[in-house]
N, CA, C and O of each residue as an XYZ file, in Angstrom:
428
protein
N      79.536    123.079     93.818
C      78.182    122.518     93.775
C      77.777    121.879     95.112
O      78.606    121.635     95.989
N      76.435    121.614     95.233
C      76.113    121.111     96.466
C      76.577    119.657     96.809
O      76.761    119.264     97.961
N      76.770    118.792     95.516
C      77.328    117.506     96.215
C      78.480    117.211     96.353
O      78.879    116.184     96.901
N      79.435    118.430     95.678
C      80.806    118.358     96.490
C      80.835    118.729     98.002
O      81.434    118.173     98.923
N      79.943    119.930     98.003
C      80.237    120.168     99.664
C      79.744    119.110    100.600
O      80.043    118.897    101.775
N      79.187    118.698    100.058
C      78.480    117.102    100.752
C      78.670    116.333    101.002
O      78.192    115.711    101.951
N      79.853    115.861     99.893
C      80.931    114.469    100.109
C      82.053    115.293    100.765
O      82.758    114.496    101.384
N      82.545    116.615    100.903
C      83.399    116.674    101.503
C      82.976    116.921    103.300
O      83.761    116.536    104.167
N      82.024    117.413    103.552
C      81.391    117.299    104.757
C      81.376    115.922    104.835
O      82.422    115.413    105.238
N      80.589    115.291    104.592
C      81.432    113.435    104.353
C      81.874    112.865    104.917
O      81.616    112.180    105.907
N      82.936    113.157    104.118
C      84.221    112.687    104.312
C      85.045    113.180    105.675
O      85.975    112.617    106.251
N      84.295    114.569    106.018
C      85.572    115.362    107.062
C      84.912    114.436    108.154
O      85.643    113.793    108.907
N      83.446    114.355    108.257
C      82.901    113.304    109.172
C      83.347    112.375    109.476
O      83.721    112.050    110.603
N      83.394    111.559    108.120
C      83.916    110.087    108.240
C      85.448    109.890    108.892
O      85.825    108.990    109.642
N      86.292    111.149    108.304
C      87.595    110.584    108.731
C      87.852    111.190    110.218
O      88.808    110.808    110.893
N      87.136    111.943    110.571
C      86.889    112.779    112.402
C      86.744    111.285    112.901
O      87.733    110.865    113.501
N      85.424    110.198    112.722
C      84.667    109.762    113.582
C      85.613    108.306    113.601
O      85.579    107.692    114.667
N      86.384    107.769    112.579
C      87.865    107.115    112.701
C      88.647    107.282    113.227
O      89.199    106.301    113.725
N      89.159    108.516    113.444
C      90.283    108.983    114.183
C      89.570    109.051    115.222
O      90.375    108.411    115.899
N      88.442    109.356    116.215
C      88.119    109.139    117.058
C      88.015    107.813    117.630
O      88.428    107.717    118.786
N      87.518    106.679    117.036
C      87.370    105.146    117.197
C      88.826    104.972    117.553
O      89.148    104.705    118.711
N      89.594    105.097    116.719
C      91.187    104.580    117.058
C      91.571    105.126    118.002
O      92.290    104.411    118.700
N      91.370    106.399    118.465
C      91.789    106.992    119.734
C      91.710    105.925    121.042
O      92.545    105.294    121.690
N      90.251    106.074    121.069
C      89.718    104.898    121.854
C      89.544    103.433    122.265
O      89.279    102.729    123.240
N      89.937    103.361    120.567
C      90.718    101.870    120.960
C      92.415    101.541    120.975
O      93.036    100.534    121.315
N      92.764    102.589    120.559
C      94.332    102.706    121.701
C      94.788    102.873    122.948
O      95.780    102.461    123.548
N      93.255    104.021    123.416
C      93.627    103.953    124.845
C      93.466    103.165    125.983
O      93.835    103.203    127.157
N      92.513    102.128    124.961
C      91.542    100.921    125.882
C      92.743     99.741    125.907
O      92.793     98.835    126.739
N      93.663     99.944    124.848
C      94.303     99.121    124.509
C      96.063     99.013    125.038
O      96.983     98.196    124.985
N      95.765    100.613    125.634
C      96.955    100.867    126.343
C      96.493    100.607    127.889
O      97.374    100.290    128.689
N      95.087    100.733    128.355
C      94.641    100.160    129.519
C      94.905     99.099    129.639
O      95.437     98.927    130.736
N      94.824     98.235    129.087
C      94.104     96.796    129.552
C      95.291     95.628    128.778
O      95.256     95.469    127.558
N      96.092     95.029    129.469
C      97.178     94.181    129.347
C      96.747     93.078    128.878
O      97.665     92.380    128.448
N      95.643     92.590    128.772
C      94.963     91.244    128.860
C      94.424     91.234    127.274
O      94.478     90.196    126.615
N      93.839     92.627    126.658
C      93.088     92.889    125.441
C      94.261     93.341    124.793
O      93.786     93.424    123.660
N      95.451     93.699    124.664
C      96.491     94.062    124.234
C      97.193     92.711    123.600
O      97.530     92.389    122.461
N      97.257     91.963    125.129
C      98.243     90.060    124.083
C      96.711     90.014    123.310
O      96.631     90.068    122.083
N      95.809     89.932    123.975
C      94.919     89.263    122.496
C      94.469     89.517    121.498
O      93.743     88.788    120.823
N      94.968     90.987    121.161
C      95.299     91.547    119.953
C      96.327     91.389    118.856
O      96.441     91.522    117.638
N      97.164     90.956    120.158
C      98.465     90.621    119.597
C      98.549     89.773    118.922
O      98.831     89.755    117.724
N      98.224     88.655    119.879
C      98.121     87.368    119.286
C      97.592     86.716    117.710
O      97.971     85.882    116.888
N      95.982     88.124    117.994
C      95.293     88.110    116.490
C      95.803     88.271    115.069
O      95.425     87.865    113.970
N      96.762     88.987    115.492
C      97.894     89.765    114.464
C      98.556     89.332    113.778
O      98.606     89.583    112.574
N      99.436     88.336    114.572
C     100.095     87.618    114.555
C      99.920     85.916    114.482
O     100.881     85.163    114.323
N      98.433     85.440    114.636
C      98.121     84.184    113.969
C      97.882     84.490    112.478
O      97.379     85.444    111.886
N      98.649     82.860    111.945
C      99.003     83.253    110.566
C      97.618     82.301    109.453
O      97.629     82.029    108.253
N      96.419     81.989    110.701
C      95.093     82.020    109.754
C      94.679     83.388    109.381
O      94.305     83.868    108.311
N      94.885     83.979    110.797
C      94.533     85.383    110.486
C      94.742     86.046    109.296
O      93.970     86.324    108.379
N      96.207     86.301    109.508
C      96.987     86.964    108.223
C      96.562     86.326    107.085
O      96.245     87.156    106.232
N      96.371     84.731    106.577
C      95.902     84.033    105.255
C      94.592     84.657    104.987
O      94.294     84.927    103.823
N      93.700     84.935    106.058
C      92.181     85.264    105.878
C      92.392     86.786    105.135
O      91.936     87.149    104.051
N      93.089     87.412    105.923
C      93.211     89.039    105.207
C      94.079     89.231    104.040
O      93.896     90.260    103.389
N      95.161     88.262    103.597
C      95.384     88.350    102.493
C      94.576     88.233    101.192
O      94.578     89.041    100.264
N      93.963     87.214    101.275
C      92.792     86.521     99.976
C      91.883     87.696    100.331
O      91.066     87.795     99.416
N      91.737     88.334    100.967
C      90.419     89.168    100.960
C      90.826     90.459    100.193
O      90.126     91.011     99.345
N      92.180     90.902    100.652
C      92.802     91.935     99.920
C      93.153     91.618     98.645
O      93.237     92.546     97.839
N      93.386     90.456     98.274
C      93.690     89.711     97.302
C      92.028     90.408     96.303
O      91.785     91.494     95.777
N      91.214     89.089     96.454
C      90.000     89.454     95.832
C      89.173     91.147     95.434
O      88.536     91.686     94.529
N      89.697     91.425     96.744
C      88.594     92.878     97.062
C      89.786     93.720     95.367
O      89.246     94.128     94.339
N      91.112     93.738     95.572
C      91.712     94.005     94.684
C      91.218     93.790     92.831
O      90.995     94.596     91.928
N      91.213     92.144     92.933
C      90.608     91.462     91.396
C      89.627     92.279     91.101
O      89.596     92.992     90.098
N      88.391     92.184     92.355
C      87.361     92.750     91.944
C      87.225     94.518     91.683
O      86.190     94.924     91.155
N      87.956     95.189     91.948
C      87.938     96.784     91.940
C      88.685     96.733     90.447
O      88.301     97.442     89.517
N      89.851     95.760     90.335
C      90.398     96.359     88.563
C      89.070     95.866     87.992
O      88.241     96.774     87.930
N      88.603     94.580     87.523
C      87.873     94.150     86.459
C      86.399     95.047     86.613
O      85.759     95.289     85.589
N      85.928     95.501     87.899
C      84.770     96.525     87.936
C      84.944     97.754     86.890
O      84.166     98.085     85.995
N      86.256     98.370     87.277
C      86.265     99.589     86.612
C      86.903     99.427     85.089
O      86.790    100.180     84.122
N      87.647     98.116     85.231
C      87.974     97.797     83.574
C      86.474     97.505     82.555
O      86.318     97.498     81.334
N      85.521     97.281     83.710
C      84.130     97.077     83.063
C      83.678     98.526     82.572
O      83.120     98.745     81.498
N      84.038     99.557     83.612
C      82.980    100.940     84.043
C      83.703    101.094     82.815
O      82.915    101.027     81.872
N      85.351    101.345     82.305
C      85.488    102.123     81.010
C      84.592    101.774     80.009
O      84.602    102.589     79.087
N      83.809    100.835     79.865
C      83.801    100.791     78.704
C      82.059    101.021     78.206
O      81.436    100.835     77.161
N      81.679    101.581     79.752
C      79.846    102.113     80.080
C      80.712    103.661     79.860
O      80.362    104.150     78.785
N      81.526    104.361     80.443
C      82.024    105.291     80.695
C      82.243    106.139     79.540
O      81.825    107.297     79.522
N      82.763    105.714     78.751
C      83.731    105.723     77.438
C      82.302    107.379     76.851
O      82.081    108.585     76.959
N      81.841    106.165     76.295
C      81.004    107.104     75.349
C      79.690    108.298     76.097
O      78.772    108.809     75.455
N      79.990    108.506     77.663
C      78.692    108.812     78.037
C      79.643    110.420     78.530
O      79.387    111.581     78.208
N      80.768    109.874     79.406
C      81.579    111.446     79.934
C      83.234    111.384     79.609
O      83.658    110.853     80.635
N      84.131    111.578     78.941
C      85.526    111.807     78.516
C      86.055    111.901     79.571
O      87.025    111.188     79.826
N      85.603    112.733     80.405
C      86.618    113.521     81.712
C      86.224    112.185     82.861
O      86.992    112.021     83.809
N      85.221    111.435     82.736
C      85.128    110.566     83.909
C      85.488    108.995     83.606
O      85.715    108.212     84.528
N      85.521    108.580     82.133
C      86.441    107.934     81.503
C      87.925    108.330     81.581
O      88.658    107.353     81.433
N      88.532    109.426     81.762
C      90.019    109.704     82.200
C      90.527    109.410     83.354
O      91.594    108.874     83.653
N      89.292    109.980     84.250
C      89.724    109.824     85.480
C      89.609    108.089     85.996
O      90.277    107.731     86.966
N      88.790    107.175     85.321
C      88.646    105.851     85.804
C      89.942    105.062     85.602
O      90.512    104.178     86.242
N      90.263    105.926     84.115
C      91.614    105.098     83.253
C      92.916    105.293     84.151
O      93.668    104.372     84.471
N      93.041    106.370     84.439
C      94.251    107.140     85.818
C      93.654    106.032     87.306
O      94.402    105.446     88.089
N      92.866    106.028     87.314
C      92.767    105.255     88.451
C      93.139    103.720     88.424
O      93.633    103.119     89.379
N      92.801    103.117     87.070
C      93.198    101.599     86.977
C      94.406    101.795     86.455
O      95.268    101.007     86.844
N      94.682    102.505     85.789
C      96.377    102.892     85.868
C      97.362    102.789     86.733
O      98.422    102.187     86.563
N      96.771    103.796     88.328
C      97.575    103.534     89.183
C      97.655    102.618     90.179
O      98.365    102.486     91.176
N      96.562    101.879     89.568
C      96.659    100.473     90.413
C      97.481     99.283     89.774
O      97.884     98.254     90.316
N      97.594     99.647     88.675
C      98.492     98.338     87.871
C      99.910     99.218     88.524
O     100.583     98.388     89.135
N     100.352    100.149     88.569
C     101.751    100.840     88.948
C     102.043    100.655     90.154
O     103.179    100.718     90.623
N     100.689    100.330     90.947
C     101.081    100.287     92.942
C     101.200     98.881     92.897
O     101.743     98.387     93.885
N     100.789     98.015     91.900
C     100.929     96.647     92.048
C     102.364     96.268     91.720
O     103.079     95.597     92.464
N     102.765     96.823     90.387
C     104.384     96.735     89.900
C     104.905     96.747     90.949
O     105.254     95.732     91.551
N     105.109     98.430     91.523
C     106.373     98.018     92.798
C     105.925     97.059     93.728
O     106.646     96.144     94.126
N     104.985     97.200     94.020
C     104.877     96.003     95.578
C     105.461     94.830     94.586
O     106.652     94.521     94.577
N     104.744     94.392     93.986
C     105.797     93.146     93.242
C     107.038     93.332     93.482
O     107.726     92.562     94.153
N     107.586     94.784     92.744
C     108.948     94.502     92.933
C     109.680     94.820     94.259
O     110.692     94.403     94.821
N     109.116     95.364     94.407
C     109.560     95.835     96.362
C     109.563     94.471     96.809
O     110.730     94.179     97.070
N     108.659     93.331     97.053
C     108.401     92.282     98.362
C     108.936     91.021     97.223
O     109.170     89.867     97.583
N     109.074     91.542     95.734
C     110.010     90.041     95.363
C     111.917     90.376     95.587
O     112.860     89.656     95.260
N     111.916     91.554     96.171
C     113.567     91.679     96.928
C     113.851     91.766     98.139
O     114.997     91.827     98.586
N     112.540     91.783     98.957
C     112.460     91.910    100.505
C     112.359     90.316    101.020
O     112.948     89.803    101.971
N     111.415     89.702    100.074
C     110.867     88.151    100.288
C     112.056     86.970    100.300
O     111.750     85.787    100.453
């Protein structure tokens, strides 16, 4: 259909014009000694890291309880797109298990 070829044109866009950005900011980053520590540095301050945790944190809360919402608009309108939401909050409770259990034996 036309809006698959659409999101996949898209997408081939979107992920070209990323891989291009990173190119460029690796090579700027392999230039320049000065923008390199202060990248570093960014990385490695641990407001930093607190700021991007809670965000991954939240952005997370909010994507299960959204789509734990969508099943239940979903449910009665398409089967196959109610499956696919359920597989998706599925495999987010399963990527959460191991990291739990992965970083409560690494930690």
């Amino acid at each position: 259909p036309d809006f698959a070829h659409g999101f996949y044109l898209g997408a081939a866009g979107g992920i070209s014009a990323g891989a291009v950005i990173l190119l460029c900011r690796t090579r700027y980053l392999l230039t320049h000694p000065a923008a390199r520590k202060k990248v570093r540095i960014k990385e490695t301050d641990e407001r930093e890291r607190t700021i991007l945790h809670a965000a991954f944190e939240w952005a997370g809360i909010l994507t299960f309880f959204l789509v734990a919402a969508a099943l239940f608009v979903v449910l009665p309108l398409n089967p196959a797109a109610f499956q696919a939401l359920f597989a998706v909050l599925l495999l987010y409770v399963l990527a959460f298990a191991a990291a739990n259990l992965y970083f409560s034996k690494k930690l």
